[in-house]
LUMLUM-830581 format. One record per residue: chain; residue number from 0; x, y, z of N, C-alpha, C in turn. Coordinates in Angstrom, 1 decimal. Layout:
BEGIN
A;NUM;X;Y;Z;X;Y;Z;X;Y;Z
...
This chain:
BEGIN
A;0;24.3;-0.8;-15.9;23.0;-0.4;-16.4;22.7;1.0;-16.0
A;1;22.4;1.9;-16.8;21.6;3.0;-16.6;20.8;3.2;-15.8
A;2;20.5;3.8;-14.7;19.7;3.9;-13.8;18.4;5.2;-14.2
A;3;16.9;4.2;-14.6;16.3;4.5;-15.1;14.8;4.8;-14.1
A;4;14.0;5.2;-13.9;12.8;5.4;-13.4;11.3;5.2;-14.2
A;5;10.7;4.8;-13.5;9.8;4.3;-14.4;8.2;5.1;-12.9
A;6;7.4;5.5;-13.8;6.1;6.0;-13.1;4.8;5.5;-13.3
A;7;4.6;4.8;-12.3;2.9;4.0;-12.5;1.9;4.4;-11.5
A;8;1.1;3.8;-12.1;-0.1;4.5;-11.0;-1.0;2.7;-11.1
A;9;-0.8;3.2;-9.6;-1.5;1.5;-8.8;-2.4;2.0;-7.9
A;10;-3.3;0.5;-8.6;-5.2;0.3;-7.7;-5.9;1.3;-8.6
A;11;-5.5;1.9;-9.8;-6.2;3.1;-10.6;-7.6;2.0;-11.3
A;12;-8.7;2.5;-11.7;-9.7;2.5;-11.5;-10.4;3.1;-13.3
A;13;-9.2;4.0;-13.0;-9.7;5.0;-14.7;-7.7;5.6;-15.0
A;14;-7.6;6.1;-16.1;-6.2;6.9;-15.8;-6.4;8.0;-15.0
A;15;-5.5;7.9;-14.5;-4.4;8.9;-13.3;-5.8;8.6;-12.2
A;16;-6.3;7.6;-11.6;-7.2;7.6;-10.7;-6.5;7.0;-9.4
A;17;-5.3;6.3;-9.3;-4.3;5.4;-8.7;-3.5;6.3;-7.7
A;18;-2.4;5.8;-7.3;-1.6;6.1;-6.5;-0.2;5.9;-7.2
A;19;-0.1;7.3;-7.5;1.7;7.1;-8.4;2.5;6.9;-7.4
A;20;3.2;5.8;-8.4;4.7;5.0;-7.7;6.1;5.5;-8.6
A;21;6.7;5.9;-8.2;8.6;5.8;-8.7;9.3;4.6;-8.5
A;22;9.6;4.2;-10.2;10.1;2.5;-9.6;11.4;2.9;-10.4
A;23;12.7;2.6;-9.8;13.9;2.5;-10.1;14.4;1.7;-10.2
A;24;15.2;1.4;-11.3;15.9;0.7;-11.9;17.3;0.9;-12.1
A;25;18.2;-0.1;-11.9;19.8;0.6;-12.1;20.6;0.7;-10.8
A;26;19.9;0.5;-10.0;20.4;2.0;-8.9;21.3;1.0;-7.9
A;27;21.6;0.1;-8.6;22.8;-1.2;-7.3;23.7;-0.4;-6.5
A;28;24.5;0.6;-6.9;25.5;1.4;-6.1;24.8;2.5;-5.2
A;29;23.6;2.8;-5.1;23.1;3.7;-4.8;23.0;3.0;-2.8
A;30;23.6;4.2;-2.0;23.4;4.2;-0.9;22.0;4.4;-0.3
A;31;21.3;4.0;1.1;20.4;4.4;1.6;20.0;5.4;1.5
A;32;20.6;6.2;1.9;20.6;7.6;2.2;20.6;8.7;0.6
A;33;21.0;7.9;-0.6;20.7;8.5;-1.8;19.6;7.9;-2.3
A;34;19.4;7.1;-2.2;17.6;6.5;-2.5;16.6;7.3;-1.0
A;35;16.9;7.6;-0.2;15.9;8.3;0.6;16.1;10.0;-0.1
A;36;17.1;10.3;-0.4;16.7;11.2;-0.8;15.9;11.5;-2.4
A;37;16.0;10.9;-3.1;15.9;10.5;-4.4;14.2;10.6;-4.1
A;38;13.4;9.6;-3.2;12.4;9.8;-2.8;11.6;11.1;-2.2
A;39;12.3;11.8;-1.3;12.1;13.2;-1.1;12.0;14.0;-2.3
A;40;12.9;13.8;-2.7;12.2;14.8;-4.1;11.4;14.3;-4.8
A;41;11.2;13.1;-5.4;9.7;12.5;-6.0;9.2;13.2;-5.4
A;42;8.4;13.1;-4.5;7.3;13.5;-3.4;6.4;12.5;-3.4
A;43;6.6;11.3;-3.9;5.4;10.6;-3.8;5.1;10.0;-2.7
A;44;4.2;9.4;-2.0;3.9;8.4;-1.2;5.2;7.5;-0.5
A;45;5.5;6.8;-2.1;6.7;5.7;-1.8;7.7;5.6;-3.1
A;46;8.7;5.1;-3.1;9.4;5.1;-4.0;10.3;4.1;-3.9
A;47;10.7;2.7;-5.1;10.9;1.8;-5.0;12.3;1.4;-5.9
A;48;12.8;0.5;-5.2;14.3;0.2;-5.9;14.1;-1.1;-6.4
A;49;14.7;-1.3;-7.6;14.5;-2.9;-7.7;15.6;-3.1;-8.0
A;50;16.2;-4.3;-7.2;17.6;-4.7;-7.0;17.9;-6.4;-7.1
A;51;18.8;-6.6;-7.6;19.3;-8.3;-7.9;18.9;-8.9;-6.8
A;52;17.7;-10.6;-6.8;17.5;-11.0;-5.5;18.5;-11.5;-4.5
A;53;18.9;-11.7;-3.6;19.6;-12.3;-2.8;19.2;-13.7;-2.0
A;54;17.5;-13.8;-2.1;17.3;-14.9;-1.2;16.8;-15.9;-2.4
A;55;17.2;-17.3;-1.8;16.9;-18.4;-3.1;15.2;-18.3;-3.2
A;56;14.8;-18.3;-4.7;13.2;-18.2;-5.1;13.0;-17.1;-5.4
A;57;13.5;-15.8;-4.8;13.0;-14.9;-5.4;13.4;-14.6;-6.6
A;58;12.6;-13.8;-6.8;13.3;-13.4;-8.6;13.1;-11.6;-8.4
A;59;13.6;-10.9;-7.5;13.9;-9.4;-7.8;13.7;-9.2;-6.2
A;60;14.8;-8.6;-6.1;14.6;-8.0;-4.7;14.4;-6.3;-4.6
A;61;13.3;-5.9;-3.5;12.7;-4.5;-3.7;12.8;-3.8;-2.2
A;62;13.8;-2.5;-2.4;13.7;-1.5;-1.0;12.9;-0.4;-1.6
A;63;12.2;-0.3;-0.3;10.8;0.5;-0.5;11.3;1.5;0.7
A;64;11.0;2.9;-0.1;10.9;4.1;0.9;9.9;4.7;1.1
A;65;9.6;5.6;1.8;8.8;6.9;1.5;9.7;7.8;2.2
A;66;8.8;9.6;2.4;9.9;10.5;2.6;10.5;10.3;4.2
A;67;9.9;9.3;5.2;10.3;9.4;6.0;11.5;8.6;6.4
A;68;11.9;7.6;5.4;12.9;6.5;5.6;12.4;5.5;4.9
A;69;13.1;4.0;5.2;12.6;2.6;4.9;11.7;2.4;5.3
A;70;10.7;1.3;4.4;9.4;0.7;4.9;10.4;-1.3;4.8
A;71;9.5;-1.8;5.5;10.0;-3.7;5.4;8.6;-3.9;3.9
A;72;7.7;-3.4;4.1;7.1;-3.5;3.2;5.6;-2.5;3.1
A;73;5.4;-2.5;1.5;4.4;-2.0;1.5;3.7;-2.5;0.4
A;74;2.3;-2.2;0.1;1.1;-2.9;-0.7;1.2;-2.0;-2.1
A;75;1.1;-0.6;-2.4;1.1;-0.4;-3.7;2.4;-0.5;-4.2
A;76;3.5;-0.1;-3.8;4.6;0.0;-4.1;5.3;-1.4;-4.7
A;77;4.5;-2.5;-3.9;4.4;-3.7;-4.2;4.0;-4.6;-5.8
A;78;2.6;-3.8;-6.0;2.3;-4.2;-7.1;3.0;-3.2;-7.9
A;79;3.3;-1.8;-8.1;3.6;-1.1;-8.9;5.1;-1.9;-9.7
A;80;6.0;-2.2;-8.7;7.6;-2.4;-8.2;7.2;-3.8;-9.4
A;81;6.4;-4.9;-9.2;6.4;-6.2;-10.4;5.9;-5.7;-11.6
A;82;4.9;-4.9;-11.8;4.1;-4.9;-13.0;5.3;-4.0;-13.7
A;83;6.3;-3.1;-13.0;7.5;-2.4;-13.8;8.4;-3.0;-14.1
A;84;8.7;-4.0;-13.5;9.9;-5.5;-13.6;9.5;-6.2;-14.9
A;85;8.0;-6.9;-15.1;7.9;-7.2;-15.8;6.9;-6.3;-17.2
A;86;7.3;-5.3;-17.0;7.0;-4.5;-18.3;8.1;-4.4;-18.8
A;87;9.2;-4.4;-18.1;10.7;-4.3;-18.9;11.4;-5.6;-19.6
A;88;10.5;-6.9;-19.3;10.7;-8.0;-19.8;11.2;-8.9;-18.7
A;89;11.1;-8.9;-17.3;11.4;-10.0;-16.2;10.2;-11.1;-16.5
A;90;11.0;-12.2;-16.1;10.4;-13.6;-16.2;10.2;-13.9;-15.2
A;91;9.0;-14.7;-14.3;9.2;-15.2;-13.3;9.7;-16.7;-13.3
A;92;10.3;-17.0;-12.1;10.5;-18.2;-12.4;9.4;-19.7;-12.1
A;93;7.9;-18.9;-11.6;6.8;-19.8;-11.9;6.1;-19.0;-12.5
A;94;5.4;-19.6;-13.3;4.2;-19.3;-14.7;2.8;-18.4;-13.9
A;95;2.6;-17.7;-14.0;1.6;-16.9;-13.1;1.9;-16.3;-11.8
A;96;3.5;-16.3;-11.2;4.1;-16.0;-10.4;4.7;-15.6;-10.0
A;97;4.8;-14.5;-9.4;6.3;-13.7;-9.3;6.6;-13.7;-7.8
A;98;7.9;-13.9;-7.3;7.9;-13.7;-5.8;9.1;-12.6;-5.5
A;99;8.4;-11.7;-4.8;9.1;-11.0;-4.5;10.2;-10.6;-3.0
A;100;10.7;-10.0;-3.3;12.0;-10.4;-1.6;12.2;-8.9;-1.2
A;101;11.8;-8.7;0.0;11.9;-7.1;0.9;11.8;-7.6;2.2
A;102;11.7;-6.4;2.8;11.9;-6.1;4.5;11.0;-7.3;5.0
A;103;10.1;-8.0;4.3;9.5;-8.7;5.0;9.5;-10.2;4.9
A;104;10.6;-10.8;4.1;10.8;-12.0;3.2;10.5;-11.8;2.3
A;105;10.0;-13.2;1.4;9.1;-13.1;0.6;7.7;-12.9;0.2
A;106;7.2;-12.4;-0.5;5.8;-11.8;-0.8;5.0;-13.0;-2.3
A;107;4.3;-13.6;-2.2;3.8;-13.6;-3.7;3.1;-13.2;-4.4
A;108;3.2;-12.9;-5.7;2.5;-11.8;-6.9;1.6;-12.8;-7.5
A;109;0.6;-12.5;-7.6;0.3;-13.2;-8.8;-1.0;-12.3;-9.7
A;110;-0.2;-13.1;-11.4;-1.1;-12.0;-12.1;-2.3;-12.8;-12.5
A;111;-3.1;-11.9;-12.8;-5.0;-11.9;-13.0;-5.2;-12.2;-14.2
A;112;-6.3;-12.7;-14.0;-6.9;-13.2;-15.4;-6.8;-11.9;-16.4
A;113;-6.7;-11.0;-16.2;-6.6;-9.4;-17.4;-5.4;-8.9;-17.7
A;114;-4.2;-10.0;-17.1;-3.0;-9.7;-17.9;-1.6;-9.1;-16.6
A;115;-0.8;-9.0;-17.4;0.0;-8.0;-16.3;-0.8;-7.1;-15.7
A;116;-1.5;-6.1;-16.1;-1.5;-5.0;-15.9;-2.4;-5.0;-14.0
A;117;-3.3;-6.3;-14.5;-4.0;-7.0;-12.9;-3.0;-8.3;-12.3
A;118;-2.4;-7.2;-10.6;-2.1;-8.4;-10.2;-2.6;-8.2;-9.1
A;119;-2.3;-9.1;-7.9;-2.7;-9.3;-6.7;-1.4;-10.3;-6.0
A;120;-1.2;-9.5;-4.6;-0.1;-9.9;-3.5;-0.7;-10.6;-2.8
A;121;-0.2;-11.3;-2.1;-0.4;-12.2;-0.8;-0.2;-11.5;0.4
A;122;-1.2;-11.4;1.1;-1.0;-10.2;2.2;-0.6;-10.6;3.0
A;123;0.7;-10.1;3.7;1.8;-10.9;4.8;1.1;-10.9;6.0
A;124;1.5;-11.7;6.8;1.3;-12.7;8.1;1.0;-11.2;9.1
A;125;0.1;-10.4;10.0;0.3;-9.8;10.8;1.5;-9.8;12.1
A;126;1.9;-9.1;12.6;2.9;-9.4;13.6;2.7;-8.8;14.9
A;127;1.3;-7.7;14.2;0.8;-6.8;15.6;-0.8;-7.2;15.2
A;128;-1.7;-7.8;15.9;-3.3;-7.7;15.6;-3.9;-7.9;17.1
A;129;-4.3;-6.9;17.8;-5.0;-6.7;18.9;-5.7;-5.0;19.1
A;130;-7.1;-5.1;20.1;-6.9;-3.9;20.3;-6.3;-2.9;20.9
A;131;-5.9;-1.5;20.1;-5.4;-0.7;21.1;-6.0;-0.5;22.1
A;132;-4.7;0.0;23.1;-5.0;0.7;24.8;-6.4;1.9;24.5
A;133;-6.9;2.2;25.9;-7.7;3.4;26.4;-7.3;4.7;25.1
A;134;-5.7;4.4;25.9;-5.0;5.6;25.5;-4.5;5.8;23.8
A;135;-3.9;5.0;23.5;-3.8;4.5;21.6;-5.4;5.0;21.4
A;136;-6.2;4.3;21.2;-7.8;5.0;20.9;-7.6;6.1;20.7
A;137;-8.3;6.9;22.2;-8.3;7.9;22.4;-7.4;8.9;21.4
A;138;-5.8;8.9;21.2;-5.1;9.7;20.2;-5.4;9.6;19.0
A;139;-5.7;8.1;18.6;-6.0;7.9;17.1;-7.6;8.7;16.9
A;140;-8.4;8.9;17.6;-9.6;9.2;17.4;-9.1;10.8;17.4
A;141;-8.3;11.3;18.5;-8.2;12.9;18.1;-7.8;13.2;16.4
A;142;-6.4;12.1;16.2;-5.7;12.6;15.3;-6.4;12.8;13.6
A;143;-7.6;11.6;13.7;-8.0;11.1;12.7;-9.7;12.1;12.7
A;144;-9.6;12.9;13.5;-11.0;13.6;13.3;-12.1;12.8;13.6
A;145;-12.4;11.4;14.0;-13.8;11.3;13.8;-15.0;11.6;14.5
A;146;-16.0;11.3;14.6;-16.9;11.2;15.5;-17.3;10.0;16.3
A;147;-16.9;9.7;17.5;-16.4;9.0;18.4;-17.9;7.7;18.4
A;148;-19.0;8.7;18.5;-19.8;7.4;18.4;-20.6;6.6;16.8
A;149;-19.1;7.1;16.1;-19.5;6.0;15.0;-18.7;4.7;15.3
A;150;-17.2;4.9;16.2;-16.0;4.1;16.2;-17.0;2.8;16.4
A;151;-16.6;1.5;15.5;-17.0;0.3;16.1;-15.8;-0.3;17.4
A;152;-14.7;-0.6;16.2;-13.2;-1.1;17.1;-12.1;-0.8;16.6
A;153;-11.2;-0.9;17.6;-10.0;0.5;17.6;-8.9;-1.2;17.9
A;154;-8.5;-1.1;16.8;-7.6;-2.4;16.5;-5.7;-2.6;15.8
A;155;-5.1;-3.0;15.9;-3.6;-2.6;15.7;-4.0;-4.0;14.2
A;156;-3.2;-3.1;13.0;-3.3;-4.3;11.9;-1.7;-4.2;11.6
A;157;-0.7;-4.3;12.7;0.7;-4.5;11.7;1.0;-5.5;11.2
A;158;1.5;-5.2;9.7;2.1;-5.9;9.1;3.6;-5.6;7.9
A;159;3.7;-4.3;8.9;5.1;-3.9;8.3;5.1;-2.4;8.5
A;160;4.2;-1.6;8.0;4.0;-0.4;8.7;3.1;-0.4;9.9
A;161;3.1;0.3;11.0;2.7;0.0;12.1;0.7;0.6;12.1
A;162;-0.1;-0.1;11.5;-1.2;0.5;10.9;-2.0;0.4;12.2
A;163;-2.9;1.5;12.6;-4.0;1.2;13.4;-5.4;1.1;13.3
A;164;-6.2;0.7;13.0;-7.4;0.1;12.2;-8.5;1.0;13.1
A;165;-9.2;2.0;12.9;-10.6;2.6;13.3;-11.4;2.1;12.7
A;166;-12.0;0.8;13.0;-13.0;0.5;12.1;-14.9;1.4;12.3
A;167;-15.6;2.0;11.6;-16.3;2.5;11.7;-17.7;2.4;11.2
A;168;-18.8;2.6;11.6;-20.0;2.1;10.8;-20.3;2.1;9.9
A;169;-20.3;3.4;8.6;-20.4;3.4;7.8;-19.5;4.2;6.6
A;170;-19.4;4.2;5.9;-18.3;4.5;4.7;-18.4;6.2;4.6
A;171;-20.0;6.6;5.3;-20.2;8.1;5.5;-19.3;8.7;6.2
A;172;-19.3;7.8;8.0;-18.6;8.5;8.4;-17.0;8.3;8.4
A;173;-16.8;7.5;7.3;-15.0;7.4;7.6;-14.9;8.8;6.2
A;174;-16.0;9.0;5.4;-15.3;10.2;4.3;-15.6;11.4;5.4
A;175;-16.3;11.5;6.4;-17.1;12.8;6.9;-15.6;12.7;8.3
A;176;-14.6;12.4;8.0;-13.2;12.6;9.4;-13.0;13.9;9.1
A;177;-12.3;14.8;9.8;-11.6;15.7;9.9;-10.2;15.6;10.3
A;178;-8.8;14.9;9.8;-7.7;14.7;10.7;-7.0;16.0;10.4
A;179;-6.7;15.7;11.5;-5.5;16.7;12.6;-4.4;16.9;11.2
A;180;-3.8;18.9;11.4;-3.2;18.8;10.5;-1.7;18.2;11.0
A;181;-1.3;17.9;12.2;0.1;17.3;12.3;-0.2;16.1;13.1
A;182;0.9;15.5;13.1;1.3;13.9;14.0;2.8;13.9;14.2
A;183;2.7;13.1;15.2;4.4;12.6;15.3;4.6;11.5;14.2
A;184;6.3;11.9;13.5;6.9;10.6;12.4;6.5;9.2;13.2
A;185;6.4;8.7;12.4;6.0;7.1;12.6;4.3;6.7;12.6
A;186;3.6;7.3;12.8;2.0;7.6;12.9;1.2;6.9;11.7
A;187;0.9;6.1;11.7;0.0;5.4;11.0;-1.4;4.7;11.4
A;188;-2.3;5.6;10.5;-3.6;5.3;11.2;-4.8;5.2;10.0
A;189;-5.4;4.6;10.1;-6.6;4.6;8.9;-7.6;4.2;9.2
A;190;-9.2;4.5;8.3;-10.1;4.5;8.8;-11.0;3.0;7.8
A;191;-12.1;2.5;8.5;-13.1;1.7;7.3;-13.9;2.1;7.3
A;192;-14.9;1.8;6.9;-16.4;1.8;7.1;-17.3;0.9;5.6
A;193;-18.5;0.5;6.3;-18.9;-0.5;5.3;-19.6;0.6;4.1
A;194;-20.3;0.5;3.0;-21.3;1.2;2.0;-22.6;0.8;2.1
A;195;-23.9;1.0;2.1;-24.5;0.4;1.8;-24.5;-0.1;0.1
A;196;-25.4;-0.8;0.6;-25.8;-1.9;-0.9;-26.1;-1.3;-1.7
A;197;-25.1;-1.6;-3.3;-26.0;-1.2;-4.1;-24.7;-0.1;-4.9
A;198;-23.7;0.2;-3.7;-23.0;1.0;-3.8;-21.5;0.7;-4.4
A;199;-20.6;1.6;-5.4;-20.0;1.1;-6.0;-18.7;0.2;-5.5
A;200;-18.4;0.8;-4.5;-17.7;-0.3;-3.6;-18.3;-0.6;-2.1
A;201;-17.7;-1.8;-1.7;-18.2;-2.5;-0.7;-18.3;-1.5;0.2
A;202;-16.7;-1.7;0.4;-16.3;-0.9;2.0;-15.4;0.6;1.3
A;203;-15.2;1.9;2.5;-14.6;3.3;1.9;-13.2;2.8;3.1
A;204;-12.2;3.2;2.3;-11.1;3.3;3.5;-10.5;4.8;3.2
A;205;-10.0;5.1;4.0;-9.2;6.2;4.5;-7.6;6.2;5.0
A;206;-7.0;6.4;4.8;-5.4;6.0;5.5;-4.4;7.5;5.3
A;207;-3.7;7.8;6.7;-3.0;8.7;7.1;-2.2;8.3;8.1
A;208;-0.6;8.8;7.4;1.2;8.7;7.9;1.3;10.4;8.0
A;209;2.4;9.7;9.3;2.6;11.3;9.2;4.4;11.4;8.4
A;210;4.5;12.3;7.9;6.0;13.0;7.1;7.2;13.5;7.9
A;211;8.0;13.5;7.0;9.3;14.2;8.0;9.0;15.4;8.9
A;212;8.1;16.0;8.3;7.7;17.6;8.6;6.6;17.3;10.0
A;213;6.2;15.9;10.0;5.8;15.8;10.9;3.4;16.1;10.6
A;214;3.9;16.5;9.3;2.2;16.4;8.4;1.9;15.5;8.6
A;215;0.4;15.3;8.6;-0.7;14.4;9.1;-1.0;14.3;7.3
A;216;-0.5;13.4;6.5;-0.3;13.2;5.1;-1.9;12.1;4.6
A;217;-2.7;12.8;4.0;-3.7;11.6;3.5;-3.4;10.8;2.4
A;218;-2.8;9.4;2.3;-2.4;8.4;1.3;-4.0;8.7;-0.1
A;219;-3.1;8.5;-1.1;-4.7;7.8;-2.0;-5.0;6.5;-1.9
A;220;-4.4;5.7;-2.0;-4.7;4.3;-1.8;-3.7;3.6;-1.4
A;221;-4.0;2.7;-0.9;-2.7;1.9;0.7;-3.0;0.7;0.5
A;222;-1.8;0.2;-0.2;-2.0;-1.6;0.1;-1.7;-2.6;1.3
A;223;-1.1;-1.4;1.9;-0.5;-2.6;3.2;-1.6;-2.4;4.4
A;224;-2.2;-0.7;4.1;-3.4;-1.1;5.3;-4.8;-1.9;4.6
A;225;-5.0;-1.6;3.4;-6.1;-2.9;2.7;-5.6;-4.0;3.4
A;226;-4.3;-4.2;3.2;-4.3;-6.0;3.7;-4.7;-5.9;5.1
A;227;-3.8;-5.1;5.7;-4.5;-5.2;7.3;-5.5;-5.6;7.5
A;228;-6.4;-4.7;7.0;-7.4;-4.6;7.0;-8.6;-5.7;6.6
A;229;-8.1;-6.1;5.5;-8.9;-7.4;5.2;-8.5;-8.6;5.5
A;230;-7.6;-9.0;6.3;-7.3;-10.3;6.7;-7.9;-10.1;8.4
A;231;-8.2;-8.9;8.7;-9.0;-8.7;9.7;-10.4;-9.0;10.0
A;232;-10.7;-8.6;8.7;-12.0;-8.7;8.1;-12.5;-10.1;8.3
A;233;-11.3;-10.5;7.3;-12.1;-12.2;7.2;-11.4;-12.7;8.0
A;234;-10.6;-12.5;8.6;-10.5;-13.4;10.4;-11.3;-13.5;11.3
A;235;-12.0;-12.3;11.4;-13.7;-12.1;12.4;-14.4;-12.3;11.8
A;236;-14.7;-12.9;10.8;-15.9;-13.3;9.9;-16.4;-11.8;10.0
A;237;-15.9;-10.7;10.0;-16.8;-9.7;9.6;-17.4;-9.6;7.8
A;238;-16.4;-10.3;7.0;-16.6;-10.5;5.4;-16.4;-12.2;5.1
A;239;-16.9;-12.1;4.0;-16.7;-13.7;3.6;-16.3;-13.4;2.1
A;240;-15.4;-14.3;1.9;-15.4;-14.5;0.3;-14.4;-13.3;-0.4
A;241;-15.0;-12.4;-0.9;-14.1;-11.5;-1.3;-15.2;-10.1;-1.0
A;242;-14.1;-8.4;-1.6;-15.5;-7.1;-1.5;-14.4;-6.6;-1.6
A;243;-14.6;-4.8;-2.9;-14.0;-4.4;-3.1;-14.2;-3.2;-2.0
A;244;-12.6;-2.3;-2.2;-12.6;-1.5;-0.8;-12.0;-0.5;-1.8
A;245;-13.1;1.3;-2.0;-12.8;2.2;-2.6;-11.7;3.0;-1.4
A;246;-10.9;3.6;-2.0;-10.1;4.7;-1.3;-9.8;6.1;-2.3
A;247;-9.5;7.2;-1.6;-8.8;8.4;-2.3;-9.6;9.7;-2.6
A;248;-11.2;9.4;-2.4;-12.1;10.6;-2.5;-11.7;11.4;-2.2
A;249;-11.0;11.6;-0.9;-10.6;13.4;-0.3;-9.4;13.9;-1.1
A;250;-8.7;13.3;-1.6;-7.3;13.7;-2.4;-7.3;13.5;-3.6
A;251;-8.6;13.3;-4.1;-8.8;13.3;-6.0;-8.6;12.1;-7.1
A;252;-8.4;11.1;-5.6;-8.4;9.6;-6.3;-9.5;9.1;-6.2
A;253;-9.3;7.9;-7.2;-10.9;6.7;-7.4;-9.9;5.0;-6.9
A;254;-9.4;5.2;-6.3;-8.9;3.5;-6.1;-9.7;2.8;-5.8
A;255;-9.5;1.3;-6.4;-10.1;-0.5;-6.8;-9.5;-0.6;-6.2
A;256;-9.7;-1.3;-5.2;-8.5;-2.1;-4.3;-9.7;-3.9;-4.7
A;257;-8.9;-5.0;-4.8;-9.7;-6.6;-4.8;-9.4;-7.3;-3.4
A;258;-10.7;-7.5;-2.5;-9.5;-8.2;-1.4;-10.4;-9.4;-1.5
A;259;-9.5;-10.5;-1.0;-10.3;-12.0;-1.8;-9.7;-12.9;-0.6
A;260;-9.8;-13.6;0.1;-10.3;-15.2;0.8;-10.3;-16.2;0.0
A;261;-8.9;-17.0;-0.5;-9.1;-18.1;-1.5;-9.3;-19.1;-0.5
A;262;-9.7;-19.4;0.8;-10.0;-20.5;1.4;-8.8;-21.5;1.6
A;263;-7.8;-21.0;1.6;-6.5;-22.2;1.5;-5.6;-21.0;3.0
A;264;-6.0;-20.3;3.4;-5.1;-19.2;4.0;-4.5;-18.3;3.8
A;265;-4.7;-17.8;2.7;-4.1;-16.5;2.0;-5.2;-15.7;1.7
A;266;-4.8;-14.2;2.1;-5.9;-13.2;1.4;-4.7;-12.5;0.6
A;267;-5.9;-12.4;-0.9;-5.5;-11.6;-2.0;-5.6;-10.2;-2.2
A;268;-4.6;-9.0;-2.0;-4.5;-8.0;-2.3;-4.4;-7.5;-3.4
A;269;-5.3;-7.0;-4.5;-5.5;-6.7;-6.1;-6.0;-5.3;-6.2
A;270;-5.1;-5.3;-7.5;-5.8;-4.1;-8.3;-5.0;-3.6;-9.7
A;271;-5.4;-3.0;-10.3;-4.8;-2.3;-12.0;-3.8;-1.5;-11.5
A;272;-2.9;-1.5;-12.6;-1.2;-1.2;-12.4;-1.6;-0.3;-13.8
A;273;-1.1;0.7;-14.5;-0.6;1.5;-15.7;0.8;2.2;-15.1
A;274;1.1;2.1;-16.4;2.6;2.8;-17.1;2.3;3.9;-17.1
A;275;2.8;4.9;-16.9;2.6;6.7;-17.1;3.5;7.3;-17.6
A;276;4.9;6.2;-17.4;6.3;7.1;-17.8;7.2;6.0;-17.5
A;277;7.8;5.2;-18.9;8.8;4.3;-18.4;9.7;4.8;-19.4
A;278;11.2;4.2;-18.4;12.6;4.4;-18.9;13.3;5.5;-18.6
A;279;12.4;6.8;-17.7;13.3;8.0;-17.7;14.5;8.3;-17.0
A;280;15.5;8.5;-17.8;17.1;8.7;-17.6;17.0;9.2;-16.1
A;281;17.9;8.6;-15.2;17.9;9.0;-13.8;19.7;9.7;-14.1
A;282;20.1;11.2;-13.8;21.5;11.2;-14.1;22.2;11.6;-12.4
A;283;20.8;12.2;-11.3;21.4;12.6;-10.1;22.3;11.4;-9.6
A;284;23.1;11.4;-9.2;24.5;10.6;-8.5;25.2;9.7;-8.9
A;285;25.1;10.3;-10.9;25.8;9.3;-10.9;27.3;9.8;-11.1
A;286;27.6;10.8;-10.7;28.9;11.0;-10.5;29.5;12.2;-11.4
């Protein structure tokens, strides 16, 4: 197979309001280290491989990078990586269902009443959910700019990237941060805050990784710290039910993020997937 690239923009809201994804296709022979670089030049966020499954049930297995190396998993790349599987004509093997297989097992997809183009993930199990130390705080508050006495609670939401949760009073002050322009690689931190009523989304999120270069990088929209984040939510009964969570103001995005409580133990991570560029000829490495 031709190893092809395909470009979507996920959690978009209006065109080009999302977070563009690089989804690859083809790329079976391709080493780690030529899919990490392959991603460095994108420059995107993340950049996704879709590869034959290997565990029984799944139907596509997906390595997710960004520029700094492997992720076990991530939220946009997640929905971008199916809605491009099955734009190219993949079947799931249940009716409304797609299950997908990465660094973190299996994941499930499922699509929305508005077609492919709306799906929503099953936001994986936490493996880190407690508050951070004195000291964790204290850095995340330097690095993230904010103003200390908005902080509600300074909380760890891992669930594959190592996310740390500032949750904050209001949606003002998570847009009104100032972060630091460097971090050390591995640094993952993001902000909440509620809206008042009335307002186009519930809650405003914020999320910042740091890069190879060691940049303090602001995401447009983040599905793995949404989930964090909302299975947090509706673990402390701080939400019930479902509430949409805007992201991307400071970087020229409008992200829809859907986070939803079906009452059975799963929270739903949703939002709109578009095509921007499918099939484009990939020719670096192939020899």
């Amino acid at each position: 197979m031709t190893m092809q690239c395909d470009l979507i923009d996920v959690f978009c809201d209006a065109d080009l309001s999302g977070n563009p994804l690089g989804v690859v296709h083809g790329a079976d022979d391709l080493s780690a280290d030529q899919m990490l670089k392959l991603t460095q030049w994108l420059g995107f966020s993340e950049t996704t491989f879709v590869l034959p499954p290997t565990e029984a049930g799944a139907d596509y297995r997906l390595r997710i990078f960004y520029p700094g190396g492997e992720l076990p998993f991530a939220g946009h790349p997640t929905l971008g990586s199916c809605f491009s599987w099955l734009q190219r004509g993949g079947t799931p093997s249940r009716s409304g269902r797609v299950v997908q297989e990465c660094g973190v097992g299996l994941v499930d997809i499922k699509l929305g009443e508005g077609g492919q183009d709306h799906l929503a993930f099953a936001a994986p199990p936490m493996v880190r959910h407690e508050p951070l130390t004195d000291q964790e705080r204290d850095r995340a508050i330097a690095l993230t700019g904010i103003d200390e006495s908005a902080l509600v609670e300074a909380v760890h939401v891992v669930n594959g990237p190592q996310w740390q949760l500032l949750r904050l009073k209001s949606a003002q002050d998570v847009l009104a941060a100032e972060p630091a322009a460097k971090a050390p690689l591995g640094t993952d931190i993001g902000l909440a805050g509620p809206n008042s009523d009335g307002a186009r989304r519930d809650w405003e999120l914020r999320a910042f990784f740091a890069d190879t270069h060691e940049r303090f990088v602001e995401d447009p929209v983040t599905g793995s710290f949404n989930a964090g984040v909302a299975v947090h939510l509706f673990s402390e009964g701080i939400v019930q039910g479902s509430y949409t969570a805007g992201q991307g103001q400071k970087v020229g995005a409008d992200g829809l993020v859907l986070c939803e409580d079906d009452g059975n133990g799963t929270v739903w991570i949703g939002g709109r997937c578009a095509m921007i560029s499918q099939g484009g000829k990939l020719t670096a490495f192939s020899g």
